[in-house]
ZAMARGU-4260 file (C-alpha; in steps of 0.2 Angstrom, whole numbers, plus 5000, padded with zeros to 4 digits):
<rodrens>
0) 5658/5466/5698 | 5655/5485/5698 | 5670/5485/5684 | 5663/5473/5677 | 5644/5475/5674
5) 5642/5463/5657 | 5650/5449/5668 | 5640/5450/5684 | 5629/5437/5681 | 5642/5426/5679
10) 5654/5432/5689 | 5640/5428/5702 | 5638/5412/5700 | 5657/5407/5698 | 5666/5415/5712
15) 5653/5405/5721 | 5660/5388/5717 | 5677/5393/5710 | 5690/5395/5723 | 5702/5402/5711
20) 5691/5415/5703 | 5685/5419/5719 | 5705/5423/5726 | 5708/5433/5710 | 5694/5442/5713
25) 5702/5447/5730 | 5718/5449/5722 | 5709/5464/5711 | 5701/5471/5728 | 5718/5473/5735
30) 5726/5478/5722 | 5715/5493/5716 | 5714/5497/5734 | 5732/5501/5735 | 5734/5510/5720
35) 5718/5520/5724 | 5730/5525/5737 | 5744/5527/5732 | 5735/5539/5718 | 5729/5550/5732
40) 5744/5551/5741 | 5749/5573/5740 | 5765/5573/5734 | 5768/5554/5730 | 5783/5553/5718
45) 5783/5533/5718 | 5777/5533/5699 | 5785/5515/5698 | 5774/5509/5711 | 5760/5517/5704
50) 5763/5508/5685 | 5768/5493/5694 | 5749/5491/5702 | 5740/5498/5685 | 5748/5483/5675
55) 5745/5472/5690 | 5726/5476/5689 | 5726/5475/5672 | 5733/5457/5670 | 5720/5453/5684
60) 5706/5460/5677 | 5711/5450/5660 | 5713/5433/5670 | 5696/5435/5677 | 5688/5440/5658
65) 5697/5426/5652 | 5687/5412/5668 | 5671/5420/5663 | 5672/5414/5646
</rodrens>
């Protein structure tokens, strides 16, 4: 919801009664949390991993525009 501040409203009201928008919504958590991580990381060569998680967050982030619609 903090990414997302023109959606909060409904992003509010539907990860309150729909399960699936609610578990991508964790899905998004997870997966910014790990590459937050893996971004902070000294020294981390794993720049596969790192793109891996920036177009997973991405394609999240667009399923969860796209159920707010």
């Amino acid at each position: 919801m903090l990414k997302m501040p023109a959606l909060r409203g409904r992003l509010q009201i539907l990860s309150a009664t729909d399960p699936d928008l609610l578990s991508l919504c964790g899905a998004f958590e997870d997966a910014s949390s790990m590459l937050e991580r893996l971004r902070m990381k000294k020294g981390n060569m794993n720049h596969a991993a790192i793109a891996e998680y920036e177009e997973l967050c991405v394609e999240l982030e667009n399923d969860i525009i796209r159920m707010c619609q």
